[in-house]
N, C-alpha and C positions, 0 to 999 in steps of 0.2 A: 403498513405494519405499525402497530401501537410499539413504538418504543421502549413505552413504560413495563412493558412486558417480555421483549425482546432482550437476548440474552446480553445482548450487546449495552444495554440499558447499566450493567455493574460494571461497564466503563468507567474508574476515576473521573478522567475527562472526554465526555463524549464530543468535545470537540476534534479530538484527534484523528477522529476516525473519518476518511475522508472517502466519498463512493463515486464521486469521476476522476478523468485519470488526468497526471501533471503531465504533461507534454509544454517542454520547454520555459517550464518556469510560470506556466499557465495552466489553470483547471480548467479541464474539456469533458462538457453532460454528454457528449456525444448525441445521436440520432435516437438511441435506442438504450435500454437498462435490460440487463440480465438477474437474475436471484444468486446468490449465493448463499449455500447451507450448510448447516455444520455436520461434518462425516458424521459425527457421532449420536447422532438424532434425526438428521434431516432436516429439523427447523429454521423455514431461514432467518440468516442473517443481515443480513443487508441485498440492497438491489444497485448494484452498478453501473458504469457505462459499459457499454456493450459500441465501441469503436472501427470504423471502415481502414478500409484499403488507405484512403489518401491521408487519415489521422495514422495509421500504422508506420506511414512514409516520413510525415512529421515529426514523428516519435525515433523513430533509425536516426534520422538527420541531425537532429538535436544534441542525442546522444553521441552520435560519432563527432559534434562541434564541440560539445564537452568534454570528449577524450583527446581531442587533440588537445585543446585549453588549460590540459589539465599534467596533460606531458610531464614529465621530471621534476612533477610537485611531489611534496611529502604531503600524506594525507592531513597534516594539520593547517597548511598552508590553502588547503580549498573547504570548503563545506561540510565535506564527510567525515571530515575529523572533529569537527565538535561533537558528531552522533557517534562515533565508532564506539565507545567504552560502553553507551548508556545501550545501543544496538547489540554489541555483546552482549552486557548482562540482559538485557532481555532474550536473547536466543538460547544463553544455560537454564534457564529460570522454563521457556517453552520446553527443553527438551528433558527436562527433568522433572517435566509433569507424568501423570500417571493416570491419565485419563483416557481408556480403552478407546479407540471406535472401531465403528462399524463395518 
């Protein structure tokens, strides 16, 4: 896919946009890439990992080591709390788009 032309291209930072997946603090390309397309066209947008059984395993375990870790924190005391304001206003901002699909 030409990026230059790809919708994902009026990215501000197209660094941000990441297409394997974090499993535990590490990017995994996986075996395999999937398409993903936008409802509202079909055009794709990016091509992903497309992930097995034993990285799916990785990814539980991980997570369940983080949520014990993370026990009777306040969210500004771990990671999530520096995104949480900026992840908000980006979810009012998505949901108060007005852009039909398909």
């Amino acid at each position: 896919m030409d990026m230059k032309t790809a919708p994902l291209s009026l990215l501000n930072d197209p660094s941000l946009l990441k297409t394997d997946a974090l499993i535990n603090g590490h990017w995994v390309a996986g075996t395999a890439r999937f398409d993903v397309n936008d409802p509202s066209n079909g055009k794709k947008l990016a091509d992903v990992a497309n992930l097995g059984p034993q990285d799916a395993e990785a990814a539980i375990a991980a997570a369940n080591a983080a949520s014990a870790a993370n026990a009777g924190m306040v969210a500004k005391q771990h990671r999530l709390g520096a995104w949480s304001p900026a992840l908000f206003r980006s979810v009012i901002r998505v949901r108060n788009l007005d852009t039909p699909c398909k």
